[in-house]
DSSP file (Angstrom, degrees, kcal/mol; ACC not computed):
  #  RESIDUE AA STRUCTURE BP1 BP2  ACC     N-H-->O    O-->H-N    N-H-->O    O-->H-N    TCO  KAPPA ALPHA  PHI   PSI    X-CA   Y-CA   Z-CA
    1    1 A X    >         0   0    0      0, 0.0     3,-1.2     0, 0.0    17,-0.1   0.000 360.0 360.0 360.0 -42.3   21.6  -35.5  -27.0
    2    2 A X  T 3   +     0   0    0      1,-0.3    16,-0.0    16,-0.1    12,-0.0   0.846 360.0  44.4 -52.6 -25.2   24.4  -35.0  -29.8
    3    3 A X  T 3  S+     0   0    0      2,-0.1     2,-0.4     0, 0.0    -1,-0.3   0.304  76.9 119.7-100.7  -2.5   21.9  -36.1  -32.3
    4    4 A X    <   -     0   0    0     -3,-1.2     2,-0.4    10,-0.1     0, 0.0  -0.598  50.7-159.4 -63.5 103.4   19.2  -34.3  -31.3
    5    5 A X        +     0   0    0     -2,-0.4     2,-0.4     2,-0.0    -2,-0.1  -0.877  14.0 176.1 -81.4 112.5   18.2  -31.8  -34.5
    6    6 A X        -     0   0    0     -2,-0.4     6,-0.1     2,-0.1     2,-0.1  -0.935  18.6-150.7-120.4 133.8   16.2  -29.0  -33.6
    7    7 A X        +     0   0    0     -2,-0.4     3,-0.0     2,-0.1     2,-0.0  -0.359  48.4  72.7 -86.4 170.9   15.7  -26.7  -36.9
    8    8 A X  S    S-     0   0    0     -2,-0.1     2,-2.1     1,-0.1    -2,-0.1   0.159  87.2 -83.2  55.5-176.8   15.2  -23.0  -36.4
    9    9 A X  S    S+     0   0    0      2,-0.1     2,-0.3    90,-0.0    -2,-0.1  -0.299  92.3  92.3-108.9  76.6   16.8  -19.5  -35.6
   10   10 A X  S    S-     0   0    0     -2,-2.1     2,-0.7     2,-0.0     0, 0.0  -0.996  70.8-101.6-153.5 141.6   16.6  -20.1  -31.5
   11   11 A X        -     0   0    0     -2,-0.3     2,-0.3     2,-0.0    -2,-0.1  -0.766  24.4-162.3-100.6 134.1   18.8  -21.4  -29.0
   12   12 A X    >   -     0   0    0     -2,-0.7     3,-0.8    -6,-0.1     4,-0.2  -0.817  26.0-139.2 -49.4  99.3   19.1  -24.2  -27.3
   13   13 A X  G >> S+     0   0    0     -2,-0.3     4,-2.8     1,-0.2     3,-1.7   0.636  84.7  92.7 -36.2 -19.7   20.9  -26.0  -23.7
   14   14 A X  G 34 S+     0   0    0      1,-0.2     4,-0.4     2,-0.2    -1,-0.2   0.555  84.1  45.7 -62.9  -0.7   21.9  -29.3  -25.7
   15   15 A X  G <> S+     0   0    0     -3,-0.8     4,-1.4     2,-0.1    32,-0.4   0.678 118.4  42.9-104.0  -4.5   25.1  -28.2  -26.5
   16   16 A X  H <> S+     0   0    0     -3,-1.7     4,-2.8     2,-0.2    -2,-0.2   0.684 116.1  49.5 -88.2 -28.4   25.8  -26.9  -22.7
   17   17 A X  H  X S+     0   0    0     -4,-2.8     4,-2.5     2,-0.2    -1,-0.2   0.890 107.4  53.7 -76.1 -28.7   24.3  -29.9  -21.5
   18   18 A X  H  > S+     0   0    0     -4,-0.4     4,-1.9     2,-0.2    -2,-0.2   0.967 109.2  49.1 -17.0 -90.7   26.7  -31.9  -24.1
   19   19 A X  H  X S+     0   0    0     -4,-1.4     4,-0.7     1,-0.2    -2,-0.2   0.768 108.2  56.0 -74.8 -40.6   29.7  -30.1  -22.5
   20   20 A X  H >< S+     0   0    0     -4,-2.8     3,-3.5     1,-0.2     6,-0.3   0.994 110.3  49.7 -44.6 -72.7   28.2  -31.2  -18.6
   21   21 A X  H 3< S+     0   0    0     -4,-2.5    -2,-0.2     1,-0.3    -1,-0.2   0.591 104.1  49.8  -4.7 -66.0   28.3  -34.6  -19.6
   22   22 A X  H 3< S+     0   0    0     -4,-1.9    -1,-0.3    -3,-0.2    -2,-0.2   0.643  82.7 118.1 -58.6 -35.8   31.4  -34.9  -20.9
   23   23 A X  S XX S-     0   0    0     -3,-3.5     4,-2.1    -4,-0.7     3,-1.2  -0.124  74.6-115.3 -54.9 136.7   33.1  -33.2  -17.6
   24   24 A X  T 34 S+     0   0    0      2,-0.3    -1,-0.2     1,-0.3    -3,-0.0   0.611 114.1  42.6 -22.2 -37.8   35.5  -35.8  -15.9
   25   25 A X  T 34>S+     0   0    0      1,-0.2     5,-2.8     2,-0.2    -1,-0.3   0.643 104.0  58.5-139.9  34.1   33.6  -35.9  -13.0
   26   26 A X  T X45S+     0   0    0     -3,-1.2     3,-2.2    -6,-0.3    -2,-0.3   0.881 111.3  48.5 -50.6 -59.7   30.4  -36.0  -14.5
   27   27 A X  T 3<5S+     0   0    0     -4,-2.1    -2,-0.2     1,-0.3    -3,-0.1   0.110 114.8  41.2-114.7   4.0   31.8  -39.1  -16.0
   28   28 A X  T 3 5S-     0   0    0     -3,-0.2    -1,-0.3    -2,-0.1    -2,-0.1  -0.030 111.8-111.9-129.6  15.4   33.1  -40.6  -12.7
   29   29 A X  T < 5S+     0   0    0     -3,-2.2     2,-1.2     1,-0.2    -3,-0.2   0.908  74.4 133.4  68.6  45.8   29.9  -39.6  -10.5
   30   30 A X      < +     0   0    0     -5,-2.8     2,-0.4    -4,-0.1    -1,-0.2  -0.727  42.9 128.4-127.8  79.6   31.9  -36.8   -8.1
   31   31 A X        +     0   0    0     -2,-1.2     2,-0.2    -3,-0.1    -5,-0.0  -0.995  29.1 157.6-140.0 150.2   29.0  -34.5   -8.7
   32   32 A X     >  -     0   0    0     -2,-0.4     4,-1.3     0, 0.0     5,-0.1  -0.789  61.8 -91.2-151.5-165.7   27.1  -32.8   -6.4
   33   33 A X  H  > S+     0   0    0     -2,-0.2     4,-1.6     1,-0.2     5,-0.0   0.712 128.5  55.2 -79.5 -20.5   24.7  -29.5   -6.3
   34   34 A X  H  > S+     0   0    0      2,-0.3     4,-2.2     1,-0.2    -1,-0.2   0.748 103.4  53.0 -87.3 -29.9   28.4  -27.6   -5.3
   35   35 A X  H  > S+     0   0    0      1,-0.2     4,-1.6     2,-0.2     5,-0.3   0.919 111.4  43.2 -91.8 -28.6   29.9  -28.9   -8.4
   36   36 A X  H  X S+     0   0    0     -4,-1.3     4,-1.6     2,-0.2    -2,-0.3   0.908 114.3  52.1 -65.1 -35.4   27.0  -27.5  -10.6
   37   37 A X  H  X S+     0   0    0     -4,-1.6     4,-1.4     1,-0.2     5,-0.5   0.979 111.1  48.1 -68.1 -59.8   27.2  -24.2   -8.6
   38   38 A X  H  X S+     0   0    0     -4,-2.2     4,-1.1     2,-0.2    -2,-0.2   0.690 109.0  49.5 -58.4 -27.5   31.0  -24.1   -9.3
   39   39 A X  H  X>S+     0   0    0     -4,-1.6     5,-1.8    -3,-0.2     4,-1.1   0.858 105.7  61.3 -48.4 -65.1   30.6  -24.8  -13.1
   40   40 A X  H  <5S+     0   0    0     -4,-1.6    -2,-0.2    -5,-0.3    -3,-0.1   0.767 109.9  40.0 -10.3 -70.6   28.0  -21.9  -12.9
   41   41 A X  H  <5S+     0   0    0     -4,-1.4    -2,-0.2     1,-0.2    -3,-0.2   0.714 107.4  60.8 -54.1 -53.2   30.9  -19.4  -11.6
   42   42 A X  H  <5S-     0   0    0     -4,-1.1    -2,-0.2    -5,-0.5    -1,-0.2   0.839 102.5-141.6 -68.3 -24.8   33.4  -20.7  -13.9
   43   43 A X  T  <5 -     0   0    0     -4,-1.1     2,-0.6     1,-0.3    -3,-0.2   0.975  24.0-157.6  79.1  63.1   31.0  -19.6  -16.5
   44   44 A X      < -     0   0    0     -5,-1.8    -1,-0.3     1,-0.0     2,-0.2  -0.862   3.2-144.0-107.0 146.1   31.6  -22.6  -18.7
   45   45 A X        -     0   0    0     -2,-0.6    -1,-0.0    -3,-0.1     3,-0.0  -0.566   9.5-127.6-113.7 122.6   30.9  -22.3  -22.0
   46   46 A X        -     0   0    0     -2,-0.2     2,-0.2     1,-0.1   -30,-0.2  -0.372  44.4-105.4 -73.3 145.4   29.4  -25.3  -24.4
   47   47 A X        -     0   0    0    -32,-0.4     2,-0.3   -31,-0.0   -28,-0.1  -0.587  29.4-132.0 -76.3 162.0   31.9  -25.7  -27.7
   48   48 A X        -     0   0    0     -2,-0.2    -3,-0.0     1,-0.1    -1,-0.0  -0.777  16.7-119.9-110.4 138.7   30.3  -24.3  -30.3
   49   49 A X        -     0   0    0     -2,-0.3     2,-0.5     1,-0.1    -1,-0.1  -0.278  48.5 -87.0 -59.3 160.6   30.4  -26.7  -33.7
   50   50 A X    >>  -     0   0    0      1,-0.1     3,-2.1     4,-0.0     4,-0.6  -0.840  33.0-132.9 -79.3 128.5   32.3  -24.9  -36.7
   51   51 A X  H 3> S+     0   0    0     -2,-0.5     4,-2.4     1,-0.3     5,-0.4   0.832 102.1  45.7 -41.4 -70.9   30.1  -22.7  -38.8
   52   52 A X  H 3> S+     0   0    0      1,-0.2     4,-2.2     2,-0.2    -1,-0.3   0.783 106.5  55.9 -69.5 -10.2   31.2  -23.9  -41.6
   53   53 A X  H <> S+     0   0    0     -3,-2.1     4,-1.4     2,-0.2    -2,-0.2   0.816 106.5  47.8  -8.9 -87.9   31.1  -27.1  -40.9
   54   54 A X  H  X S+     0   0    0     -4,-0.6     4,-3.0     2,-0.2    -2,-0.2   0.791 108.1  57.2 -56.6 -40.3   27.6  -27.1  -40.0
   55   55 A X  H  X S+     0   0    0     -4,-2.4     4,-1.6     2,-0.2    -2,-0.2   0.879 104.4  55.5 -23.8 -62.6   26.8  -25.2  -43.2
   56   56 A X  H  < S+     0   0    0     -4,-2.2    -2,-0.2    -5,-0.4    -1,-0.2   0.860 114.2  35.7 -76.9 -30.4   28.5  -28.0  -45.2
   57   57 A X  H  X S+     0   0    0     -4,-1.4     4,-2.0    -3,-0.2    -1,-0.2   0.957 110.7  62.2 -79.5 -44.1   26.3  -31.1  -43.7
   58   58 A X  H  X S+     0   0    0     -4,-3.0     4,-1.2     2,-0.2     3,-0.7   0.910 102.0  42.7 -53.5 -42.5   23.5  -29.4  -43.5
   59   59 A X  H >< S+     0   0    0     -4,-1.6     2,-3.6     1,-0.3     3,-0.6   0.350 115.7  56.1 -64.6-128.4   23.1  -28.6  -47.3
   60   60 A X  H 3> S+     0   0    0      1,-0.2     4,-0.8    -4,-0.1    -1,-0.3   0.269 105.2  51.7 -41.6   1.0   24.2  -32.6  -47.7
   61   61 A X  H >X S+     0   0    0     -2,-3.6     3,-1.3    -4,-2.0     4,-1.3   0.843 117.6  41.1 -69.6 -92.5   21.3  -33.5  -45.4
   62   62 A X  H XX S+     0   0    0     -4,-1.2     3,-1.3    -3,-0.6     4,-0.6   0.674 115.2  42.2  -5.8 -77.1   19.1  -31.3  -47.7
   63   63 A X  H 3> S+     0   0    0     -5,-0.3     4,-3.1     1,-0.2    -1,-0.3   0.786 112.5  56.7 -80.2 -17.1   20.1  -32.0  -51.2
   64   64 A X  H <X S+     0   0    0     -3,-1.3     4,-2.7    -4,-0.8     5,-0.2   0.867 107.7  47.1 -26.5 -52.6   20.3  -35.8  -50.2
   65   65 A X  H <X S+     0   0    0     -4,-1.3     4,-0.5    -3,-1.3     3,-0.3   0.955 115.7  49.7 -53.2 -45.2   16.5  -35.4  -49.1
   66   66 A X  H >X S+     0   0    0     -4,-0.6     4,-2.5     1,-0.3     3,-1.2   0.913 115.1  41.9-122.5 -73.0   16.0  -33.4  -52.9
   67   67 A X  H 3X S+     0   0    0     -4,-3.1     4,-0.9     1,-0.2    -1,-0.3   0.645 112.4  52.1 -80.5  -7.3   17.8  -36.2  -55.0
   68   68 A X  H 3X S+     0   0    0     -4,-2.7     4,-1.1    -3,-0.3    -2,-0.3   0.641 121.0  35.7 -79.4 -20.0   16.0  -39.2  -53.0
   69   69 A X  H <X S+     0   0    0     -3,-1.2     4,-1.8    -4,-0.5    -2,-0.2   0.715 112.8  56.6-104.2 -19.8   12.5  -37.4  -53.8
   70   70 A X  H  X S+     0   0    0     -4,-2.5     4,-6.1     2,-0.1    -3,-0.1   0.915 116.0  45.1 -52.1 -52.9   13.8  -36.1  -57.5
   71   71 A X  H  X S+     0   0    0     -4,-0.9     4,-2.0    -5,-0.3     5,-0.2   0.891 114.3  42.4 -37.9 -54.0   14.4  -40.2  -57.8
   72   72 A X  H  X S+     0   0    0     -4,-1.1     4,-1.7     1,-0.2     3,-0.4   0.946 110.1  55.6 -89.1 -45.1   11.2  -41.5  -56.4
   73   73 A X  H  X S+     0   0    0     -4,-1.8     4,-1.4     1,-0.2    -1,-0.2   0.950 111.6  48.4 -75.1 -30.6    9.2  -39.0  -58.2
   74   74 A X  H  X S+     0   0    0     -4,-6.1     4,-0.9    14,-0.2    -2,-0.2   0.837 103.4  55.5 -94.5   6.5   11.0  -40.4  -61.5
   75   75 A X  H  X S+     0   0    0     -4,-2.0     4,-1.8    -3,-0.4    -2,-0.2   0.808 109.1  57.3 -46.2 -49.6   10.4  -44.2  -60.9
   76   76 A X  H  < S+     0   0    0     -4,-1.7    -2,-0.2     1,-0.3    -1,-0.1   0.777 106.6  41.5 -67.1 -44.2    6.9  -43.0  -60.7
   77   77 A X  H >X>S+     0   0    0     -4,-1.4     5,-2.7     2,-0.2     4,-2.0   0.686 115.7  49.6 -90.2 -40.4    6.7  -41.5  -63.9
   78   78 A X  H 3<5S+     0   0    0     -4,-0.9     3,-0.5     1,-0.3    -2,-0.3   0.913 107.4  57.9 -77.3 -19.1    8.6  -44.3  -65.6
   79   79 A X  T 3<5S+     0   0    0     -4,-1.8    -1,-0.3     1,-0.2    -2,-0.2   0.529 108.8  44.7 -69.5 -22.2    6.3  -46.6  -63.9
   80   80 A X  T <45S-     0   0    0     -3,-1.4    -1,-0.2    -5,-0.1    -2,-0.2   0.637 117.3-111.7-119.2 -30.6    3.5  -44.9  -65.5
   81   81 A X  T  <5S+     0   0    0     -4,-2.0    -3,-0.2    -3,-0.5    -2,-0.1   0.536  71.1 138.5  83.2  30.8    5.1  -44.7  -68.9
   82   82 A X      < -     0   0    0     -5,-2.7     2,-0.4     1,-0.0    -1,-0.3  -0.209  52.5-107.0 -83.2-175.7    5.5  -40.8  -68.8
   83   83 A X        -     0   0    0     -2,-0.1     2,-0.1    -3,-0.1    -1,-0.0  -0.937  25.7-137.2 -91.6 145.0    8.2  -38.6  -69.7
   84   84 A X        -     0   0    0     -2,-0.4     2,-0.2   -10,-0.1   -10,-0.0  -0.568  15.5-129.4-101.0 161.4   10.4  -36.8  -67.4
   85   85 A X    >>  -     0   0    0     -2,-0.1     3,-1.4     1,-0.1     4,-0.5  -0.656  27.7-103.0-110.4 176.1   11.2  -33.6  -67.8
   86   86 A X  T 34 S+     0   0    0      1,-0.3     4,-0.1     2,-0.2    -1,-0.1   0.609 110.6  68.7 -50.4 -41.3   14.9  -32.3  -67.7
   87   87 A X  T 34 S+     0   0    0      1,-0.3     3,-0.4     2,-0.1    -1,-0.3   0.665  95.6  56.6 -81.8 -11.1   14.7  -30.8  -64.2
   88   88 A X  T <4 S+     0   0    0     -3,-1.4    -1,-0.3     1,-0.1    -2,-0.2   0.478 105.5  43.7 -92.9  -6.4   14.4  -34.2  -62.6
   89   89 A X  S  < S+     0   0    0     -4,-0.5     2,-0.2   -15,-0.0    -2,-0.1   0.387  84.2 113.9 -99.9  26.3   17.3  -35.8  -63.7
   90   90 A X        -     0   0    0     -3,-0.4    -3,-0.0    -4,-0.1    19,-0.0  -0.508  53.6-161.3-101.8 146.1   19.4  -32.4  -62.9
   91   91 A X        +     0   0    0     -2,-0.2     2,-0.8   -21,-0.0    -1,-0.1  -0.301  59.8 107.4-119.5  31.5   21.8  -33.9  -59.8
   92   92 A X        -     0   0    0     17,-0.1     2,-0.6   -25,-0.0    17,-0.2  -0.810  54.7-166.1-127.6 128.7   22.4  -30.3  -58.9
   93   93 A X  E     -A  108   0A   0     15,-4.5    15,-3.6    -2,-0.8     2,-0.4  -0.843   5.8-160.9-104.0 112.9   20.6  -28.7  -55.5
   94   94 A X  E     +A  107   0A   0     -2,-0.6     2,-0.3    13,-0.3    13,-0.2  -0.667  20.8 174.0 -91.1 148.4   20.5  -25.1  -55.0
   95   95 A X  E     -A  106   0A   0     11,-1.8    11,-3.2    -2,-0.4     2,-0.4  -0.914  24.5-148.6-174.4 138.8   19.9  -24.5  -51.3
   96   96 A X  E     +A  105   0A   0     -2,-0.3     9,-0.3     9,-0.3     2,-0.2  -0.961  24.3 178.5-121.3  76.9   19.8  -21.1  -49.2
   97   97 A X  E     -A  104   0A   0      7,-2.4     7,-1.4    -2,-0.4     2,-0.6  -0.838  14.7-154.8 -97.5 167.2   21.0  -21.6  -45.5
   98   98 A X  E     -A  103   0A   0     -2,-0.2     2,-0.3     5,-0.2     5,-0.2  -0.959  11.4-178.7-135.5 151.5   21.3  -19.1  -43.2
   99   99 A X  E >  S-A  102   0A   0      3,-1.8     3,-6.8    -2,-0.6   -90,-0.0  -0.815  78.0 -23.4-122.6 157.7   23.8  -19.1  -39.7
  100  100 A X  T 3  S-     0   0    0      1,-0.4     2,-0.5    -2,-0.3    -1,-0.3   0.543 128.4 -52.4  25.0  88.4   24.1  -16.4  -37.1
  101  101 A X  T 3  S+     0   0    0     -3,-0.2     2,-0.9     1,-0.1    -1,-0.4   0.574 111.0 119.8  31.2  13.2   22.7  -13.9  -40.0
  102  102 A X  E <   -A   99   0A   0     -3,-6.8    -3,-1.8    -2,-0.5     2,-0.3  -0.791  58.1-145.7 -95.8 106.3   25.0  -14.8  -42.3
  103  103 A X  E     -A   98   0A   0     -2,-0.9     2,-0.3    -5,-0.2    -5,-0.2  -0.648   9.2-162.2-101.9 149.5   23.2  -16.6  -45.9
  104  104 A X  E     -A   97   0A   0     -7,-1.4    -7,-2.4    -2,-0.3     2,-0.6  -0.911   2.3-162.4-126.6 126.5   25.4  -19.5  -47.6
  105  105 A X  E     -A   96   0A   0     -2,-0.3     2,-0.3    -9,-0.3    -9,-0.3  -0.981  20.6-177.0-124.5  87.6   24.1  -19.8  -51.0
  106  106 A X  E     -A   95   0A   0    -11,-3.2   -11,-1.8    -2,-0.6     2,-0.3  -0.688  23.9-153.9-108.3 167.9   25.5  -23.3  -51.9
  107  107 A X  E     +A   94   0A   0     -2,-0.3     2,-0.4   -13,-0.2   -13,-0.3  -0.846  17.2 179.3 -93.0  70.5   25.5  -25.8  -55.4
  108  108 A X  E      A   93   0A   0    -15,-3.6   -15,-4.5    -2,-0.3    -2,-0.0  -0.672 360.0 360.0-122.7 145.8   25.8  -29.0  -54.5
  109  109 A X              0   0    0     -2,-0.4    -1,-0.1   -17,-0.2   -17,-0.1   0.232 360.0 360.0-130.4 360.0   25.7  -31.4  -57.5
């Protein structure tokens, strides 16, 4: 479940389900329908990653993807015995994210 990606601006139980998991006695089998009811009550709350955080891998997920397909598409070209043009050997990725309404306008080189 921790690795579990889902992209868009909707929420998800995997990080509540995460935080069940984890509980002490989830994790020694003294669960029962009463201990989910009590959890319930307690109102407990999944942690939330930090914002920025997430902001900062995502953009290196991205601009990883951006310089492994700049790459391949110039192997291709040299393969071919074209010339590349300037904007595919550029190691810098502009990328747009956006959190809880908030846009991150990052560089990443």
């Amino acid at each position: 479940l921790k690795e579990l990606s889902i992209k868009g601006d909707f929420r998800t139980t995997v990080e509540y389900l995460v935080t069940l998991l984890e509980t002490e006695s989830f994790h020694f089998n003294h669960i029962d329908t009463a201990w989910l009811d009590q959890l319930i009550a307690e109102k407990v709350k999944a942690r939330r990653p930090d914002t920025m955080l997430g902001v900062i891998c995502a953009s290196l997920c991205i601009s990883e993807e951006a310089f492994r397909k700049r790459f391949a598409d110039y192997q291709a070209l040299l393969e071919r015995g074209q010339v590349m043009n300037a904007e595919m050997i550029s190691n810098v990725v502009d990328i747009e994210l956006i959190q809880e309404g908030i846009l991150y306008a990052l560089k990443v080189s």
